[in-house]
C-alpha positions, 0 to 999 in steps of 0.5 A: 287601523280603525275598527269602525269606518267613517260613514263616508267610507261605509257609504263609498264601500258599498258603491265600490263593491260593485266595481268587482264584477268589472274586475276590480276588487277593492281591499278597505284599510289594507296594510302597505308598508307603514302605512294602512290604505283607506281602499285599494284595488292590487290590480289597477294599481289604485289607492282611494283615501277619504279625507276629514278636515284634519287633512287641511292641517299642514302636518297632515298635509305633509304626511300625506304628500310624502305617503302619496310619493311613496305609493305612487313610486310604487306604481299606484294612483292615488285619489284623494276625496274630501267627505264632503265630496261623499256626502254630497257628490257621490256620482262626481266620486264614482266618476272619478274613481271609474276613470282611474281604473284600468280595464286592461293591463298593457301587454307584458304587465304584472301585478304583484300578489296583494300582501 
């Protein structure tokens, strides 16, 4: 785990934050399983990652496709942001991410306790 956030991910965090008077509380570099979560919200079930240019390098590319199967067979939506989309399109981000929340859980669903 980082001590510091990059300034892309202190600047979507502040926006995020605002999220939780809608419900959706979002946890920064939260540990699940192996891995540390750049941003997650436990109850829509959504994870936010905020990726550099070292993403583009295939081993990166592997890493985070395997990681990305695992979270989502564990029910999550992953959305993978360029810092460049942060820097320069943060409404286009914050619309993204506003359409992957759910508001409502369907009836009879749970959602398992954050770690």
């Amino acid at each position: 785990m980082r001590k510091k956030m990059t300034p892309q991910e202190v600047k979507l965090w502040v926006h995020l934050k605002t999220f939780k008077k809608q419900g959706h509380h979002f946890r920064r570099q939260a540990p699940f399983q192996n891995y540390i979560l750049d941003f997650v919200c436990y109850f829509s079930r959504l994870v936010i990652e905020i990726d550099g240019g070292q993403h583009n390098e295939e081993k990166h590319q592997k890493r985070d496709n395997l990681r990305d199967k695992i979270l989502q067979s564990e029910g999550f939506t992953v959305l993978r942001f360029w810092n460049n989309e942060v820097d320069h399109n943060i409404d286009g981000v914050l619309t993204k991410i506003n359409e992957n929340l759910i508001t409502v859980p369907p009836p009879g669903a749970s959602h398992p306790p954050p770690p």
